[in-house]
N, C-alpha and C positions, 0 to 999 in steps of 0.2 A: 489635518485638524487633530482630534485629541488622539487616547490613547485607547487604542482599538486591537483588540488579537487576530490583526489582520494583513498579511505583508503587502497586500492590495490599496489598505489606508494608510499604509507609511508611518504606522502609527508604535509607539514602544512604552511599556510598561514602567512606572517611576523605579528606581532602582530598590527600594524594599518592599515594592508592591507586592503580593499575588492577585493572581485572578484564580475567579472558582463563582460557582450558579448561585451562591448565596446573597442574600441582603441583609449588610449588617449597618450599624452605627457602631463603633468604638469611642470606648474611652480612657479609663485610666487603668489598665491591666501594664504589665510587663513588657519589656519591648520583645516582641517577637520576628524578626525580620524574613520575610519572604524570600523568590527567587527574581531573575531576571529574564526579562521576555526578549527572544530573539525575533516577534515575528513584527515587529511595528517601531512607531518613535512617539513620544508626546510634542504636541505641536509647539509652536513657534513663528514668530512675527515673520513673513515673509512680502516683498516687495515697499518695504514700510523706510521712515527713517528713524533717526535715534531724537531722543525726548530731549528738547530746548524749550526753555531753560530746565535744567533737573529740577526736579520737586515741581514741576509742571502738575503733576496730580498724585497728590501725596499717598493716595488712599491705595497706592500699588502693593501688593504684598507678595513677596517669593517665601514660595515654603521649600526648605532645605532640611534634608536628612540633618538630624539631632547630631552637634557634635563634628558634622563634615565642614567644607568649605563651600563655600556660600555661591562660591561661584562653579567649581563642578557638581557640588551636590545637590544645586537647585535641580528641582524634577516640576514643579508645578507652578502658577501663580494663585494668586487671591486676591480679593478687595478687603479692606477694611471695611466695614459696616457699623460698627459699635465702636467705642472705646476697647472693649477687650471680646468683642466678636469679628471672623472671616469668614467670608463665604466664599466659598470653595468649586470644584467639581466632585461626584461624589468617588468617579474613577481614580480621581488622586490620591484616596487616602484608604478606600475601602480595606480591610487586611489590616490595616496600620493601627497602631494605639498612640496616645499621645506621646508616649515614653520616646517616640519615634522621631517626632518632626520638633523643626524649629520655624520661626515667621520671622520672616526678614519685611521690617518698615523703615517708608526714609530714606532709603539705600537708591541710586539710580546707579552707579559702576558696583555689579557685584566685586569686585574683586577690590574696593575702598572696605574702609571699616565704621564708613559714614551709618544713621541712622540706627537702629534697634532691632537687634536680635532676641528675642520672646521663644520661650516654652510654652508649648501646645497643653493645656489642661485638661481638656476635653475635643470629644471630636465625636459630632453628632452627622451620619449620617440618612438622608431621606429613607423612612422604612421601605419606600414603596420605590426605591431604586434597581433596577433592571441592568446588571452589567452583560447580558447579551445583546438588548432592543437598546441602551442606553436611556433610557426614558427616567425620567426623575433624577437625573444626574445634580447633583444636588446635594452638598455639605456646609456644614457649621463647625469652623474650630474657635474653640473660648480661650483665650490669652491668658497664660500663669499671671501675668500683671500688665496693667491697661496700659494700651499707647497714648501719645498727645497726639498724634496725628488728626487729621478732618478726615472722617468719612466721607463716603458714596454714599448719594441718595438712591433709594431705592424704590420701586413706582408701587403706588397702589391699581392701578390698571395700565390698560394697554394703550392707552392716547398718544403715546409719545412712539409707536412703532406703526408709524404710516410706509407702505411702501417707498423705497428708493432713499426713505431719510438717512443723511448721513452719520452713520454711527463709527465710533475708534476702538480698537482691539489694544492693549500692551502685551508687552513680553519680550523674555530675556534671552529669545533662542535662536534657531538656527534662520538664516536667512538667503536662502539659498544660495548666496554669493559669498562674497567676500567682504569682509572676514563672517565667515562662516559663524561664525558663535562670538558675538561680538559681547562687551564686557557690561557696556551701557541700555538701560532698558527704551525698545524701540515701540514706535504707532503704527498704525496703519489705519484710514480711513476708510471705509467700506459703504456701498449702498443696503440697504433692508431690501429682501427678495419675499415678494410675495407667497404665503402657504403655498398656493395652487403652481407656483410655476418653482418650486423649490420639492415639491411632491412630486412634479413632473419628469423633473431632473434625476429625483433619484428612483423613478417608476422602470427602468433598464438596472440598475444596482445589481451587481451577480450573487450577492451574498443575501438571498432573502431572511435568514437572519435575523437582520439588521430590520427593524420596521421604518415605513417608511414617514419622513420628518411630521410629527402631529401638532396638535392647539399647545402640548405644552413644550415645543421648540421654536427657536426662531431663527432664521436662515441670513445669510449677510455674506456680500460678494458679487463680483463681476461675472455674470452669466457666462458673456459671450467670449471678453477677450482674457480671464482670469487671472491669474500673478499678482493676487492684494488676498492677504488673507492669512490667518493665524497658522501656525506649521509647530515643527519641532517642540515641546518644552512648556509652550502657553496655556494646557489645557489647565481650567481653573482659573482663569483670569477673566477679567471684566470686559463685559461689550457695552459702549453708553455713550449715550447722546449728548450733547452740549446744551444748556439752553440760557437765560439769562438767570434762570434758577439757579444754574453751576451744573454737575456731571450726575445724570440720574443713570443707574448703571440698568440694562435691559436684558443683558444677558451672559453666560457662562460658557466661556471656552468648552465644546463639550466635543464633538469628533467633526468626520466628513472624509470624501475619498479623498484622500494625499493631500498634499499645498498647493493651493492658487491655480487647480487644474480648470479650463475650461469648460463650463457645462455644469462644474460641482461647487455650487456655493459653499460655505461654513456650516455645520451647524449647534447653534447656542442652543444651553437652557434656559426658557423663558422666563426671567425670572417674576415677573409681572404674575405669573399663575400658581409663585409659591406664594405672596406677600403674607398670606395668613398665616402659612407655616411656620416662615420666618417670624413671624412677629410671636407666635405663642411660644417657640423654643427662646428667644431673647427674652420675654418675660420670665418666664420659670428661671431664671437666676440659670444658676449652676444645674438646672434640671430635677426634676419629679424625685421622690424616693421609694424606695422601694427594699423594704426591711432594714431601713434605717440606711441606706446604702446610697447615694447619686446616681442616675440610672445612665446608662451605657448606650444602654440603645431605646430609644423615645419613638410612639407611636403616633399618632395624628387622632381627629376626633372620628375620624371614617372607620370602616373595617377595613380591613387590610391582612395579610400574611408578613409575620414578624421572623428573622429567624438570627439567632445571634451567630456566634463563634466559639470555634473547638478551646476557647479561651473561658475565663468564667466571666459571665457578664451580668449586668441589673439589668433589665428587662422592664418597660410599664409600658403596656398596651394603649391608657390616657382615654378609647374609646371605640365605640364601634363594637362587631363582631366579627374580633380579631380570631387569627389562626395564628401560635406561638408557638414556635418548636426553638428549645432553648441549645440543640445539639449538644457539646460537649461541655465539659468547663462543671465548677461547684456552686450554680448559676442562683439568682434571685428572681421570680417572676413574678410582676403585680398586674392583672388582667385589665383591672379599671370597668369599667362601665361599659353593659354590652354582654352579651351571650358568646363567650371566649372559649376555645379548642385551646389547650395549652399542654402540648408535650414539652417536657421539661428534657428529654432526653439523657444521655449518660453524664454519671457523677453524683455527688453529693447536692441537691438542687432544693431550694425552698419555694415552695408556688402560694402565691395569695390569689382567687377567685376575686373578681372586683362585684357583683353582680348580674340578675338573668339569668339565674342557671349557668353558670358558668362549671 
């Protein structure tokens, strides 16, 4: 499944990724580019076939290094969501500024020059994202300029994740066969695995680590006889169910042990238990300000632990009794509402208190 530092989950770091203990959201800083992970793969459609008729579901989005070719530099997928919003995984971009990535719409053969190619403007990651337990995995990138494409609907509850329902995975990756990395974007249809027997499965996991699958994941796959399941390349793509409505997307490509193993279902992030999230970062436009600045990284109305990047970043807390350590960078920090702890850490850093004693 996704992208995991783990040679156990088969799992690989996008190619400008880093990994490191922190929780950021990015945005429009400098491109700064990371390194490459030997210990994993990012996943990829595996047991699946390829999408008929193209533009089958227009709302598929591959995110591609800024600048590279569309078709080796894809590392991630995404959904359309808005005119000029994607949602994302949050491991695919974490490290990254927008300077970085490009959004491929429209496109079903990466290697045509079909559909639209978009600069990333912003790239709002969940504050309260975990790249060890992977929990909150979870991003928003805003489009330099809107597509025409039709969005995914996206659920305001969980109604539509009944046990065994049949849900479809995309993606542009590896498939364990042949042709191994095929050029056309492929499906696979999957059952919804129960919390209790998707907890059960991963109650033996040897990397405790990893927590095991909770209320805000949702698991999808063949228990018994495996081989249907996202693999290589996918993580960051849509999980969704069909209805006469059209395609309400339920969940996000996010990890799991290898491809289509026996025993290890997928597992998504729910996106059913961000719908709020999602919905306040889509309203605020372009995002909160913060000394007159777009903010970088956006906080939730909860408390929560904020922490930016050794980059300079805006900073707004939005609520709660936040904990903000701004680390490095000539950073801006706006606390918002809420009794807020805010190290601003090394550099030149401007801090606004929001209220409560802050």
């Amino acid at each position: 499944m996704a992208v995991l530092l783990l040679t156990v989950l088969g799992l690989l770091l996008p190619p400008t990724a880093t990994a490191s203990g922190d929780t950021w959201a990015v945005g429009q800083e400098p491109v700064l580019a990371g390194t490459d992970s030997e210990d994993g793969l990012d996943p990829r459609i595996t047991g699946g076939v390829e999408v008929d008729p193209p533009g089958k579901y227009p709302f598929m989005a591959a995110l591609v290094t800024r600048g590279g070719d569309a078709f080796w530099d894809q590392f991630c997928g995404g959904s359309v969501i808005a005119a000029d919003w994607v949602l994302t995984a949050a491991h695919c971009v974490v490290g990254e500024s927008a300077g970085t990535i490009d959004v491929v719409v429209g496109r079903h053969d990466l290697t045509s020059d079909a559909g639209e190619r978009i600069r990333a403007s912003l790239i709002l990651v969940h504050p309260s994202y975990d790249d060890v337990s992977l929990e909150n995995d979870l991003a928003l990138i805003r489009l330099a300029t809107p597509t025409s494409v039709e969005p995914v609907r996206l659920p305001s509850d969980g109604s539509l994740e009944g046990v065994g329902t049949a849900v479809t995975v995309l993606g542009w990756g590896d498939t364990l066969s042949t042709p191994q990395w095929p050029h056309g974007l492929r499906e696979v249809t999957l059952p919804l695995v129960s919390d209790t027997d998707c907890q059960a499965a991963y109650a033996g996991f040897d990397y405790p680590e990893y927590v095991l699958p909770s209320a805000l994941m949702l698991c999808a796959g063949d228990l018994e006889a495996g081989g249907i399941d996202s693999c290589s390349g996918d993580s960051g793509g849509p999980l969704f169910a069909t209805s006469t409505d059209g395609f309400t997307q339920l969940g996000i490509v996010s990890w799991g042990n290898e491809c289509g193993l026996p025993g290890y279902p997928g597992i998504y992030t729910r996106v059913s238990a961000y719908a709020a999230w999602i919905a306040g970062q889509l309203a605020t436009g372009a995002g909160p300000r913060c000394f007159g600045l777009v903010a970088t990284i956006v906080g939730t109305p909860a408390g929560e632990r904020i922490e930016g990047t050794p980059r300079a970043d805006v900073i707004v807390g939005r609520g709660g009794n936040d904990v903000i350590n701004g680390l490095e960078g000539d950073d801006r920090i706006c606390g918002g509402p809420g009794a807020d702890v805010i190290d601003a850490g090394k550099g030149h850093d401007r801090v606004q208190g929001g209220a409560d004693g802050d």
